[in-house]
BALO-350273 format. One record per residue (C-alpha): residue number from 1; residue in three letters; x, y, z. Coordinates in nm, 3 decimals. Each point is the difference from the previous one (the first is absolute). Layout:
// residues N
<NUM, ALA, <X, Y, Z>>,
...
***
This chain:
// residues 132
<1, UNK, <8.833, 9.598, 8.632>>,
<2, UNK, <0.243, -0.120, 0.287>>,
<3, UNK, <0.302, 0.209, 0.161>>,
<4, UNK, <0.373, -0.104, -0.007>>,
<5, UNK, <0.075, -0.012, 0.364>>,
<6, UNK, <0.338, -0.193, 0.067>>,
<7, UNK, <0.309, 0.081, -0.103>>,
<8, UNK, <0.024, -0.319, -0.186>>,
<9, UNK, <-0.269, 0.060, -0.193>>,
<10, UNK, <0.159, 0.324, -0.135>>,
<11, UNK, <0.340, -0.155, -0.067>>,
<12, UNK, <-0.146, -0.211, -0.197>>,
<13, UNK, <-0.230, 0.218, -0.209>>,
<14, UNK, <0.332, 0.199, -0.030>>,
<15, UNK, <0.157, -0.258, -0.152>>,
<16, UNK, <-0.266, -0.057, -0.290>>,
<17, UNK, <-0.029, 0.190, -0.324>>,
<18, UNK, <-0.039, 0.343, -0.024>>,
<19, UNK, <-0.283, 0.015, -0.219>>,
<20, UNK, <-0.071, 0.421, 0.015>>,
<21, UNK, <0.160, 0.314, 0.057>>,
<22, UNK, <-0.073, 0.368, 0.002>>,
<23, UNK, <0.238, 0.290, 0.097>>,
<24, UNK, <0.013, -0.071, 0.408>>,
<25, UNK, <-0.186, -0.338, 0.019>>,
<26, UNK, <0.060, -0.374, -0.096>>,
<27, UNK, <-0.240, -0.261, 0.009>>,
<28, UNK, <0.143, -0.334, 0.095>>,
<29, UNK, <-0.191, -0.347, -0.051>>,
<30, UNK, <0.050, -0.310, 0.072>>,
<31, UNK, <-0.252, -0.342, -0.043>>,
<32, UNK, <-0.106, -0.128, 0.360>>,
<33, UNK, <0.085, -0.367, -0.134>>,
<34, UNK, <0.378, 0.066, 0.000>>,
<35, UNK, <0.018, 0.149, 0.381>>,
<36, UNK, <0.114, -0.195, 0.295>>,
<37, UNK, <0.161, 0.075, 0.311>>,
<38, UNK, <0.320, -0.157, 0.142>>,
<39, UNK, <-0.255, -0.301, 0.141>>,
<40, UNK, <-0.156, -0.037, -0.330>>,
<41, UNK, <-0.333, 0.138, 0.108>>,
<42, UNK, <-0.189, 0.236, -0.272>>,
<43, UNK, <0.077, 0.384, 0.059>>,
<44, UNK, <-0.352, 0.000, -0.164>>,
<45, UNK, <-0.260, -0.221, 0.133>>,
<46, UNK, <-0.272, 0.171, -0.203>>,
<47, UNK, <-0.025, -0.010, -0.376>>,
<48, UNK, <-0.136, 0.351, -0.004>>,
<49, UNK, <0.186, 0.381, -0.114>>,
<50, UNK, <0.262, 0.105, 0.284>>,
<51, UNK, <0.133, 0.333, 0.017>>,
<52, UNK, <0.231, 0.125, 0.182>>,
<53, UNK, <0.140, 0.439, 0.022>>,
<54, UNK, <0.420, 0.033, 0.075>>,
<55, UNK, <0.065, 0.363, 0.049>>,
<56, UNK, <0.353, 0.079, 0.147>>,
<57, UNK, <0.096, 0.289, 0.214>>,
<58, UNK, <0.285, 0.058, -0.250>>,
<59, UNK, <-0.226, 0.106, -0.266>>,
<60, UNK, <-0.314, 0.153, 0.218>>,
<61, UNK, <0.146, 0.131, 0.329>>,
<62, UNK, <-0.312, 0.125, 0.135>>,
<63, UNK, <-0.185, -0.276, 0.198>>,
<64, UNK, <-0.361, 0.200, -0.106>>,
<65, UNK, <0.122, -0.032, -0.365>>,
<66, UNK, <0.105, -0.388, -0.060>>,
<67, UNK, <-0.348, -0.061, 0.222>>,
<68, UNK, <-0.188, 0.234, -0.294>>,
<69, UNK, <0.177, -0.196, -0.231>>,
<70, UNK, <-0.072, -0.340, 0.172>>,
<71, UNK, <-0.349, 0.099, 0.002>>,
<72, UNK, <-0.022, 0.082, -0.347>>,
<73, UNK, <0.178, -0.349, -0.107>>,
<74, UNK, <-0.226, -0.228, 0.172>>,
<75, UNK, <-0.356, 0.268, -0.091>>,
<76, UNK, <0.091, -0.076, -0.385>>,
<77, UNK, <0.118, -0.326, 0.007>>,
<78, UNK, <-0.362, -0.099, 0.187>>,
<79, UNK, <-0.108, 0.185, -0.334>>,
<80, UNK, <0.192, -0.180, -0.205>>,
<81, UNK, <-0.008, -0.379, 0.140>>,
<82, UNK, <-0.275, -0.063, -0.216>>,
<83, UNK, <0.233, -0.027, -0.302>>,
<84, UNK, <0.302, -0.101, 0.161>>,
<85, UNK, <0.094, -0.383, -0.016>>,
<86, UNK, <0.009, -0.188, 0.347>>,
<87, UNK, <0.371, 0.060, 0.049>>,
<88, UNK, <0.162, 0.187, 0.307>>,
<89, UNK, <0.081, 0.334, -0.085>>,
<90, UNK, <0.265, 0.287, 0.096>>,
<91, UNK, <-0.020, 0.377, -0.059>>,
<92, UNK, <0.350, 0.105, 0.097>>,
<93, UNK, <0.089, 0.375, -0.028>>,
<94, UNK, <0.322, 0.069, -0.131>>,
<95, UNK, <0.054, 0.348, 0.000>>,
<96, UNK, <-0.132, 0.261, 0.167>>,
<97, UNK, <-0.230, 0.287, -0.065>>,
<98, UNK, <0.189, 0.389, -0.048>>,
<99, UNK, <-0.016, 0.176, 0.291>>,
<100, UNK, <-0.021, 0.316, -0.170>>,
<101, UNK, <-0.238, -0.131, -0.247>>,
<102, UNK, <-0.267, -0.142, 0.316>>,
<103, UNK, <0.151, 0.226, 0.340>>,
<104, UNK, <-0.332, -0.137, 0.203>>,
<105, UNK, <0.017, -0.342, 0.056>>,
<106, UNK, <-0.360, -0.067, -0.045>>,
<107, UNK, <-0.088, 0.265, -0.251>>,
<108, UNK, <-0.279, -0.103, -0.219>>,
<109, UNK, <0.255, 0.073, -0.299>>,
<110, UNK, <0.186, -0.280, 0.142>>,
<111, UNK, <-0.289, -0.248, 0.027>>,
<112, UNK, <-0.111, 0.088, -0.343>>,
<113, UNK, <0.362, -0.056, -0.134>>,
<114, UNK, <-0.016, -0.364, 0.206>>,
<115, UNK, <-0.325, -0.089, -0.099>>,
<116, UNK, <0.107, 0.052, -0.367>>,
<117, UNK, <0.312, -0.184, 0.008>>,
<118, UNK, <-0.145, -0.270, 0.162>>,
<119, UNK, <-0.302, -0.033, -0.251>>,
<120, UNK, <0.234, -0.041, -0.285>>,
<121, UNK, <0.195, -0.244, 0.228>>,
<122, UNK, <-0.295, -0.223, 0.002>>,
<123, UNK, <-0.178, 0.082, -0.326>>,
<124, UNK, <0.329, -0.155, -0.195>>,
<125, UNK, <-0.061, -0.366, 0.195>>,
<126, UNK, <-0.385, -0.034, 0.060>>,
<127, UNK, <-0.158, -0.179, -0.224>>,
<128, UNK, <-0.177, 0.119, -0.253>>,
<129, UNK, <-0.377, -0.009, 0.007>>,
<130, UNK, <-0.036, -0.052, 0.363>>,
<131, UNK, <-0.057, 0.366, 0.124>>,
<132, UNK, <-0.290, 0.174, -0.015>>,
***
């Protein structure tokens, strides 16, 4: 599994499909083919899965809680490459977690509630037969 590093390369997975969502996260795709920069030159050099994490400080204010978050993106999606397709890939969150509800930011209630969220984010897209 590769990283989204450049801004490009998330602009243009942001401009894909949306292909899942849960309560706070989307999962953006796009196919690597169809990326190229302003000089023509492949966002994606490497036919492999790329995955990128966009957390904003609008929805997770806390810098300790969008890195938890970030964390817990790119621990499952290593999981879950297996049974994705080689496409670049972008967990956005897009709303954010009740304060009330999680008052730690890196309560283990939170992580757990992440970790779910997340697995149902990638269960709906991997394909089938792939995990173990």
């Amino acid at each position: 599994m590769r990283r989204l590093k450049t801004r490009a390369q998330f602009q243009a997975v942001l401009g894909g499909m949306t292909v899942s969502k849960t309560a706070h996260f989307t999962l953006h795709a796009r196919a690597l083919a169809e990326a190229s920069d302003a000089s023509g030159a492949l966002l994606f050099p490497e036919p492999a899965v790329w995955l990128g994490a966009m957390v904003p400080k609008r929805w997770a204010k806390r810098a300790v809680t969008r890195n938890t978050i970030k964390r817990q993106i790119y621990t499952l999606g290593a999981e879950y490459s297996d049974g994705l397709e080689p496409r670049a890939h972008l967990v956005r969150l897009r709303s954010g977690f009740d304060r009330a509800q999680f008052p730690s930011a890196t309560s283990d209630a939170l992580k757990a509630a992440v970790r779910s969220e997340l697995q149902q984010l990638f269960a709906r897209v991997a394909v089938v037969g792939t995990r173990p």
